[in-house]
C-alpha positions in Angstrom: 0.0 0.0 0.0 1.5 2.9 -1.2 0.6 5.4 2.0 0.9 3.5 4.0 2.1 4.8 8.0 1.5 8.3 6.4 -1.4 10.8 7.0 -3.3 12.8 4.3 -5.4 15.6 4.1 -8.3 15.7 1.8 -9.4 19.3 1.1 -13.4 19.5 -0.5 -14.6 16.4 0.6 -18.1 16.2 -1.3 -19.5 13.6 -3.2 -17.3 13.4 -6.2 -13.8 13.6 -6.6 -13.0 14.6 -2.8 -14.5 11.6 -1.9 -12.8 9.5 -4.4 -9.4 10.8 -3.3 -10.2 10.0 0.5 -11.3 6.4 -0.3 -8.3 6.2 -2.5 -5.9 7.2 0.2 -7.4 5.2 2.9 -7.4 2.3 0.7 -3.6 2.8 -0.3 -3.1 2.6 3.7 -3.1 6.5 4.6 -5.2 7.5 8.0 -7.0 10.7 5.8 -7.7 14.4 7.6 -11.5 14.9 5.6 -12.2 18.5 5.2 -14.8 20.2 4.0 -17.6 23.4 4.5 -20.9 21.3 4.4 -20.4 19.2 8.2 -23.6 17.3 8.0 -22.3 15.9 4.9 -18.5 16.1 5.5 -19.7 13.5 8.5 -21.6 11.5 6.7 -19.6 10.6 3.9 -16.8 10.0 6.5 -19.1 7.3 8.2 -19.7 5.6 4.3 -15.9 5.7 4.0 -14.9 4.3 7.2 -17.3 3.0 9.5 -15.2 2.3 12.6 -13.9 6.0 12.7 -10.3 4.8 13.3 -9.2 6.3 9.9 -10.8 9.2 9.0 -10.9 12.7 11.3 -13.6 15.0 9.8 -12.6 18.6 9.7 -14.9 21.6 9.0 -13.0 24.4 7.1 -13.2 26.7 4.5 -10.5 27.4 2.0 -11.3 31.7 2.4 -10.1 30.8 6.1 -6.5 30.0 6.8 -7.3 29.9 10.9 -9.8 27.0 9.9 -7.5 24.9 7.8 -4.4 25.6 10.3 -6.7 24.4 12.8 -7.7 21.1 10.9 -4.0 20.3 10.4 -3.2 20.7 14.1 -6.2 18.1 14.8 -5.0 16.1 12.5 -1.2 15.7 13.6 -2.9 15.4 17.1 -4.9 12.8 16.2 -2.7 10.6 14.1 0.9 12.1 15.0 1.7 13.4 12.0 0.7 14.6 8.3 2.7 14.0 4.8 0.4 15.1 2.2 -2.6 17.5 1.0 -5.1 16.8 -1.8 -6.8 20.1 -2.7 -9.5 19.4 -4.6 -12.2 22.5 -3.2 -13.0 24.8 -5.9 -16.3 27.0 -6.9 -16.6 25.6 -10.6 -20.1 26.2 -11.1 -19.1 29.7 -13.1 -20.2 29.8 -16.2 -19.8 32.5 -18.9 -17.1 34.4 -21.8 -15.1 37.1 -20.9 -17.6 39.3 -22.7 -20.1 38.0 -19.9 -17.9 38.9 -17.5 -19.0 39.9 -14.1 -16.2 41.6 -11.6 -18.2 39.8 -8.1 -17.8 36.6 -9.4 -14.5 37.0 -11.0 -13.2 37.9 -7.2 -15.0 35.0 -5.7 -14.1 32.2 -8.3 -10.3 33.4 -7.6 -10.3 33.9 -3.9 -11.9 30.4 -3.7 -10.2 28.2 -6.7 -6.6 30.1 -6.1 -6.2 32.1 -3.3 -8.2 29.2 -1.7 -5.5 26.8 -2.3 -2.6 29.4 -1.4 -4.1 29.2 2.2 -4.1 25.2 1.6 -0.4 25.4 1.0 0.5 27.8 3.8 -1.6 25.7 6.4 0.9 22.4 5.9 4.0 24.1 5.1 5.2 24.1 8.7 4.2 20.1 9.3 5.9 19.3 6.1 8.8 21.4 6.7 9.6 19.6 10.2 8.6 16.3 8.8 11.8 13.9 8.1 10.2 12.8 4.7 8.9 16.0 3.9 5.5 16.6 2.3 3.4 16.2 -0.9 1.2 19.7 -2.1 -1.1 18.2 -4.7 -3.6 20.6 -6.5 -6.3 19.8 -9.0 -6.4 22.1 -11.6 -8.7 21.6 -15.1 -8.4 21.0 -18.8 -10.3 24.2 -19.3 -7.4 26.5 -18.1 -5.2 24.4 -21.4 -8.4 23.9 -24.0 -11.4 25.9 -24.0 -14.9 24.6 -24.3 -16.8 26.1 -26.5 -19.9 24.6 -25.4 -19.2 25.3 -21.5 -17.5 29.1 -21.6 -15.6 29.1 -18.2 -13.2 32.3 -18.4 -13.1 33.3 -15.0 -12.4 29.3 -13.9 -10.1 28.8 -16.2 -8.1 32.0 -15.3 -8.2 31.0 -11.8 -7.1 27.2 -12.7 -4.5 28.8 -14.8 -3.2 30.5 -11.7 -2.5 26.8 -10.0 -0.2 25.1 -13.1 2.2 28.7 -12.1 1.6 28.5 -8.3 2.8 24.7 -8.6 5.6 25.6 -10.7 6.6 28.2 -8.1 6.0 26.5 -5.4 8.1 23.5 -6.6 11.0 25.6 -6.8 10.5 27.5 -3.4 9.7 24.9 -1.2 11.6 22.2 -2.6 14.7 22.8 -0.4 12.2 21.6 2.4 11.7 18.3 0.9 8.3 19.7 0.1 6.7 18.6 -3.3 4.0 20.4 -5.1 2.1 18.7 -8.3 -1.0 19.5 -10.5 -3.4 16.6 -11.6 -5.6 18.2 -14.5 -8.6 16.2 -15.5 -11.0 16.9 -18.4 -14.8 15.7 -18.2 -15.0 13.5 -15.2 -17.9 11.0 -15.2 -19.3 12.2 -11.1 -22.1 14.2 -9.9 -21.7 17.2 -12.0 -20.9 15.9 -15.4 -23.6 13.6 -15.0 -25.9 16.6 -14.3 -25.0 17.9 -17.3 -25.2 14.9 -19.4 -28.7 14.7 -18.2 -30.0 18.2 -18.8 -28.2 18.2 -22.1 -30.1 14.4 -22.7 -33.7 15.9 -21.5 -32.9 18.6 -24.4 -32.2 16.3 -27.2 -34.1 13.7 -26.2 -31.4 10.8 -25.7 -29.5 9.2 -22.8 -27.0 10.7 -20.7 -25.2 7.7 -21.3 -25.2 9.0 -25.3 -24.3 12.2 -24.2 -21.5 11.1 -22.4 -20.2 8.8 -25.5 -20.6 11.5 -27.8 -18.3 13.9 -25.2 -15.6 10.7 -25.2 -15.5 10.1 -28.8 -12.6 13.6 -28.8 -10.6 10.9 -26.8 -8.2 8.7 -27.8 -9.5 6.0 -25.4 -13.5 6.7 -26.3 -14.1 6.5 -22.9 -14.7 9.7 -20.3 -12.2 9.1 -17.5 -13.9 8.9 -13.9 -13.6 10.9 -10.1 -11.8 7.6 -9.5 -9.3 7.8 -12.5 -8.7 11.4 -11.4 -8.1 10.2 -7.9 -5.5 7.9 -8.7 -3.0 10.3 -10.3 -3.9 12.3 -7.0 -2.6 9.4 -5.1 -0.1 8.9 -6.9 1.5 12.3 -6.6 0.9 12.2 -2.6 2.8 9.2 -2.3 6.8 8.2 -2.1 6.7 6.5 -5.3 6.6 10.3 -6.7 9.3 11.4 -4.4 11.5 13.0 -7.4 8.7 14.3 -9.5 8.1 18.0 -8.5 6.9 21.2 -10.3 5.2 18.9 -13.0 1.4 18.8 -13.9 0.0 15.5 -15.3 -3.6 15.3 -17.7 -5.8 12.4 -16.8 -8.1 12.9 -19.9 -7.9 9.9 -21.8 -6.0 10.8 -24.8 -8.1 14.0 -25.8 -4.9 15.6 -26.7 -1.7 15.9 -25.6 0.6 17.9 -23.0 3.8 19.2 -24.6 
C-alpha cells in the first residue's frame, strides 16, 4: 500500500472527486484528515468511508479561512501524530460564462476560492511538512479548461483561476523544494461524477437521448473513447501524494484519456 504509516489531508470532501481521493488514500493505507464546508455531509460521507472512525478525522474548514484549515492540520497531527500530504481538490466551478459576460463579483470570488483558496491550503501544511523527516506532498487539482477551452461550457473566470495553480505549482516547486516539500498538479478533463452527469442529463432531456449518449458523444474527442472517472482522477492524486513520486516536483499530469496531448 502505497501510504501507508503516512497521513493525508483531503481538502473538498463532497460527493465526487474529494470523496474518491479519501477512499483512495485510505485504501492505499493513509489515515485521511477529511475536510470540508458542508459538516452534516462532510460526516456522513466520513461514516460511508470508514465506519469504525479509526481512519478518517472530519474537519470543517473553509479554503477563504487559513485559521480553519491551520486548525484542521493541528487536529490532524494530534490525532494521528503526524501529516505527509494535501489533496486540494475545493473549488467554486459552477461559473459559467465568456469574458464578454464577465462579471467583476464573481471574477473575485471564483479566484479567492479556486486560487487564493489553495494558497491558504499550501500555507496551512507548510510548517508540518517542513519539520517532517520525509517532507511533504502539495497536490492541487487544476482543469483542462485553463489548457483547452470549451466552447460549449464558456468558463473564463475558472479557467483563469485554474490557470493560476499550473504557475503556483511551478513556483511553489521551486521555493519549497529545499524543504523536501513537493507540489504537483493533476488536471482532468470531463470527469464521469455528480456534475458531469448533471450535465449529461440536462443536455439528454434537451435532445431527447440518454445521458449515457451524451457522455459517448463527449468521449469520442478521446483517444480512449471513454470519459475518464472521479476515481481515475483520484489515482493520479494518489499517486502524486505518495513516495513512489518522491523525485517528481513542479510537474502537472492530464488524466483525460488521450483528448490531446501535453507538450
Amino acid at each position: 500500500m502505497i501510504l501507508e504509516n503516512s497521513t493525508l489531508m483531503v481538502v473538498g470532501v463532497g460527493p465526487g472527486l474529494g470523496r474518491s481521493c479519501a477512499a483512495a488514500a485510505l485504501r492505499d493505507g493513509a489515515n485521511v484528515i477529511a475536510v470540508a464546508r458542508n459538516l452534516e455531509r462532510l460526516t456522513a460521507t466520513a461514516a460511508e468511508l470508514d465506519p469504525s472512525g479509526e481512519r478518517v478525522l472530519v474537519a470543517g474548514a473553509d479554503v477563504t479561512d487559513l485559521a480553519s484549515l491551520e486548525a484542521a492540520v493541528s487536529a490532524g497531527v494530534e490525532r494521528f501524530g503526524g501529516l505527509e500530504a494535501v489533496i486540494n481538490v475545493a473549488a467554486m466551478d459552477a461559473s459559467v460564462g465568456t469574458f464578454a459576460d464577465l462579471d467583476d463579483d464573481e471574477l473575485r470570488k471564483v479566484i479567492d476560492i479556486n486560487a487564493l483558496g489553495a494558497v491558504n491550503v499550501v500555507r496551512s501544511v507548510v510548517p508540518t511538512f517542513a519539520a517532517n523527516e520525509r517532507g511533504g506532498s502539495v497536490v492541487l487539482i487544476g482543469s483542462q479548461a485553463s489548457l483547452k477551452p470549451v466552447a460549449a461550457i464558456p468558463q473564463f473566470a475558472y479557467a483563469a483561476a485554474k490557470s493560476a495553480l499550473l504557475a503556483m505549482a511551478r513556483n511553489l516547486a521551486a521555493e519549497l523544494g529545499p524543504q523536501g516539500i513537493r507540489v504537483n498538479t493533476v488536471v482532468p478533463t470531463w470527469m464521469w461524477g455528480p456534475n458531469v452527469k448533471m450535465f449529461c442529463e440536462w443536455q439528454a432531456a434537451q435532445r431527447g437521448i440518454t445521458a449515457a449518449e451524451v457522455r459517448d458523444e463527449i468521449a469520442q474527442g478521446m483517444a480512449l473513447r471513454e470519459m475518464p472517472t472521479d476515481a481515475d482522477v483520484a489515482e493520479a492524486a494518489v499517486f502524486f501524494a505518495s513516495d513512489r513520486a518522491r523525485m517528481v516536483t513542479g510537474q502537472r499530469l492530464l488524466v483525460n484519456a488521450g483528448e490531446f496531448y501535453d507538450t
